[in-house]
C-alpha angles and dihedrals in degrees: 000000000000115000118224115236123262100253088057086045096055087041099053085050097053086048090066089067121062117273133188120242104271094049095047080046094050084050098054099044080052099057089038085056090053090046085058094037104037107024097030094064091060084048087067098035089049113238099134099169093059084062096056095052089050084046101053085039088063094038099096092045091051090049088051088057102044103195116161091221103049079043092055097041089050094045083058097051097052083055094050085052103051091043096056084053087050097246088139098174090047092055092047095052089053097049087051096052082055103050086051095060098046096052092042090049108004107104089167091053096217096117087054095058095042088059088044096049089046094045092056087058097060104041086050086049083059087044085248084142097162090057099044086052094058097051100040089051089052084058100047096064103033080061091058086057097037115010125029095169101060079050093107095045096061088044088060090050094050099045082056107056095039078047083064095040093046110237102146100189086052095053101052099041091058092046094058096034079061096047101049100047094035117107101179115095095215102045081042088056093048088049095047093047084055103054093035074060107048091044074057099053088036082067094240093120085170094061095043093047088041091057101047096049077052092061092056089062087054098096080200095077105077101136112126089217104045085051096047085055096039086050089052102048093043095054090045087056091047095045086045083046089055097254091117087163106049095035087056101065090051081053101055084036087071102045095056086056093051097039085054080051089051072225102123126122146188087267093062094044100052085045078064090047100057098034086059085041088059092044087052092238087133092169094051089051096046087063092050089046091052088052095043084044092054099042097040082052083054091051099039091232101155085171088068098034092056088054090045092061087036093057086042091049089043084048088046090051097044087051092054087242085122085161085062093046098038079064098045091047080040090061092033086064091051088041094058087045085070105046090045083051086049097051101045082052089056102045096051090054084058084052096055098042094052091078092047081048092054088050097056095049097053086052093058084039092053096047098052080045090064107040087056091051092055100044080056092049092060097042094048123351096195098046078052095062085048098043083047094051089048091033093059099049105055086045077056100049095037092045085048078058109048094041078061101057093035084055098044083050093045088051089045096051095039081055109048081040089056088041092056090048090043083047101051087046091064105062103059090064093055101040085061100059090043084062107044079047079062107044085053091060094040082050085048091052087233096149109169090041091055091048093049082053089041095057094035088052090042081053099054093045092054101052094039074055093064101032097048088060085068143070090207127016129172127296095228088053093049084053086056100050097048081052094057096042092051081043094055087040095047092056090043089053099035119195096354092097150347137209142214138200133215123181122161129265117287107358091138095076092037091084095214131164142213144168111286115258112005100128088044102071097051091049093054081041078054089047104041105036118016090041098040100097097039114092103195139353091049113152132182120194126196120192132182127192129186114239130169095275112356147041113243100212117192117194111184139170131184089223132124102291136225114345134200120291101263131148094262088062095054097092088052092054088049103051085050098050089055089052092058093045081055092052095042090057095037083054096050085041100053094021098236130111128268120202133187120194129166124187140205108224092198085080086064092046092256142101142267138003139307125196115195118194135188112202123185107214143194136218131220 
């Protein structure tokens, strides 16, 4: 049990007499002191769980005060604390209750805005962004009326959740509106790191790495933490902008800080790793990819330990020792299994608490219903029958509305949720023919052609690794990936067909996305079916043209056709069925429309098959 400490003690005795206004007041600005001073701190180091004990300690002597504005801090606390141990709907009910308190008794408005501020962060913690924006907004201009201080903070918020939604000129006005007007170092710091990081992701290196060098002149950062992450990261832009050397004593700069901190983990370690892999010191990077391996296994961090075998396979390869990398790619793979496992797990457990969550909310709802309709009883009885008639309707038409938009959500999510899983169930059966493919040429004692099949395979693992991780990945880097898969199958059928590739000028530099594998099915459905009849001259051609709004994708061959539905066709109407589910949700996501067409090019007395795609994208 934790004691509290003396001066709560004496003051919870001298509640339970009765006390005039400004004492009861004193007492409740100094518990609300020791909640900032003595449970925030385990906020940051994050125990939550200490703080809940310290929390539900303070609790009877928050209820014997009874001052709206200890009750609302400590209602916002509790909901820090349980959703920090992921107890989302908990947290919620206690934010509200909050927020209730403070609009029905609050004149100065701040503990409004402190509800408001809270609640943005948890909705943006459940990717409700809409709705986090619309809270943390609210905030942001009543503190210009009532609060100019907490004025960073909200900026910090905000960046955050348009950072998520992807509105580049938002973010960065509110980072820098943060930073200018913040006066607290370790908020600054925060503030600096982020928009070192957005100049990053914006692709302007200098600027970030300008910036940073900038805040070492600033005497107002002296926290050991903050400088160990602003070393780091600045070690980790120089190394990305070609300066290894230079980039890796800011590196190790920041581990012996950390070090100092006992504050390292498996992240830092592997970021070593790949900065001596890219200065070709392999042996020095082996011994930071064992540490990163063993403390990422402590923390249970897949994320990191897939990287970890990645980067040893990428070190292998580069060595010529491809045995050694096939293996680390070989446990990368598994290791990815796991974290995709992980992370299916995790998000239908999302799935299951969001109904609990609903049900929460229309209690609280239902109870501040009901208090308003009774404070209106007992001013005019008649205006109440006709405030309840208007009243429900407009619950009954908002709550219609909002059952529409939960249940599109829910769809979009279900189905993005079934396409990941389609999607994992197709590469095992792949990968096993690659590698009987392979078997046969090692039999054969072909060795440099198994080695060409081996690094092109390798190739393809490795990026299938990365794209897989996404709903969306670059266009340039799904290119990349269909080349390496008719590469691998060319080799496999030798001399029976070849392929080209047009995409038009420039798209490199376009920076446009799309959904992971759609050209690739029908290409396999090309190989498998429509060539394979054709012993030599077949030729499969891929085009992509740039559009509006879409890319207009043409696969052709000049194969056999369509054939009759038989069993041995199933697979390709499947595969071709899930294509056009995908389409269907990328067209209600981005708002422009999606087509399939496949034609038989006997009808133009020709041969083979064409495949025509629409496909809305995104940029970055």
């Amino acid at each position: 049990m934790q004691r509290i400490p003396v001066i709560l003690l004496l003051l919870l005795a001298a509640a339970c007499t009765q006390q005039s206004a400004p004492v009861q007041k004193m007492q409740a600005d100094s518990i609300m002191a020791y909640m900032k001073s003595d449970i925030n701190p385990f906020f940051h180091d994050h125990r939550p769980r200490e703080a809940g004990i310290k929390l539900d300690s303070l609790l009877p002597l928050v209820q014997q005060l009874d001052d709206y504005r200890l009750t609302c801090s400590w209602y916002r606390f509790k909901g820090v604390q349980l959703n920090m141990q992921e107890q989302p709907d908990s947290a919620r009910y206690y934010i509200d209750l909050s927020m209730a308190l403070a609009l029905q008794k609050d004149t100065t408005q701040k503990q409004v805005l402190g509800a408001k501020v809270q609640l943005a962060d948890l909705l943006k913690d459940q990717q409700q962004y809409d709705s986090a924006l619309h809270y943390a907004r609210d905030a942001y201009y009543l503190a210009h009326k009532v609060d100019t201080p907490g004025l960073p903070i909200i900026c910090f918020r905000l960046s955050e959740i348009y950072t998520e939604i992807g509105d580049a000129p938002a973010i960065r006005r509110y980072l820098f509106e943060g930073y200018e007007r913040c006066t607290q170092p370790k908020l600054k710091t925060v503030l600096a790191n982020s928009i070192s990081k957005y100049y990053a992701d914006a692709g302007h290196n200098d600027s970030a790495i300008l910036f940073f060098k900038e805040m070492e002149r600033d005497t107002s950062f002296s926290n050991p933490y903050f400088e160990a992450v602003r070393a780091e990261n600045l070690g980790l832009l120089l190394v990305d902008d070609g300066k290894q050397e230079e980039g890796l004593q800011y590196q190790l700069k920041g581990m012996a800080i950390s070090r100092e901190l006992d504050d390292l983990d498996g992240e830092s370690y592997l970021n070593l790793a790949v900065t001596y892999s890219k200065m070709k010191q392999y042996g020095a990077a082996d011994v930071y990819i064992d540490t990163a391996l063993a403390l990422a296994r402590k923390e249970q961090d897949q994320n990191v330990i897939t990287r970890a075998w990645n980067r040893r396979s990428t070190n292998f390869e580069a060595q010529g020792n491809y045995k050694a990398a096939y293996a680390s790619l070989d446990s990368a793979y598994k290791s990815f299994g796991a974290e995709l496992d992980s992370s299916l797990a995790l998000q239908a457990r999302e799935l299951e608490t969001q109904y609990a969550v609903k049900a929460k909310d229309d209690e609280i709802s239902a109870l501040a219903f009901e208090n308003r309709v009774n404070r209106q009883i007992r001013r005019q009885q008649q205006v109440i029958i006709v405030a309840i008639v208007v009243a429900a309707v407009l619950l009954a038409l908002l709550g219609v509305l909002l059952w529409r938009r939960r249940a599109m959500q829910l769809q979009l999510r279900e189905e993005a949720l079934r396409q990941r899983l389609l999607r994992s169930q197709m590469e095992p059966h792949f990968i096993f023919n690659t590698l009987s493919v392979l078997q046969s040429f090692i039999r054969g004692d072909e060795k440099e052609k198994s080695i060409k099949y081996l690094n092109k395979f390798a190739r393809l693992v490795r990026i299938s690794l990365e794209n897989a991780r996404e709903s969306i990945v670059p266009l340039k880097d799904e290119l990349v990936a269909l080349e390496s898969y008719l590469s691998l199958q060319v080799m496999r059928f030798e001399g029976t067909f070849d392929f080209r590739i047009e995409v038009y000028d420039h798209y490199e530099d376009d920076g446009l996305l799309i959904p992971p594998m759609l050209l690739q099915p029908f290409v396999e459905n090309a190989i498998l079916h429509g060539l394979r009849r054709v012993e030599q001259g077949g030729l499969i051609t891929v085009r992509i043209d740039r559009r509006q709004h879409t890319l207009h994708c043409v696969i052709e061959d000049n194969g056999s056709g369509l054939q009759p539905v038989v069993a041995e066709v199933e697979k390709q109407s499947l595969s071709t069925l899930i294509t056009q589910e995908r389409l269907s949700m990328l067209s209600k996501q981005t708002g422009h429309p999606a087509t399939l067409q496949i034609t038989d090019k006997k009808t133009e007395n020709s041969h083979g098959l064409r495949v025509e795609m629409d496909i809305p994208f995104r940029k970055k």
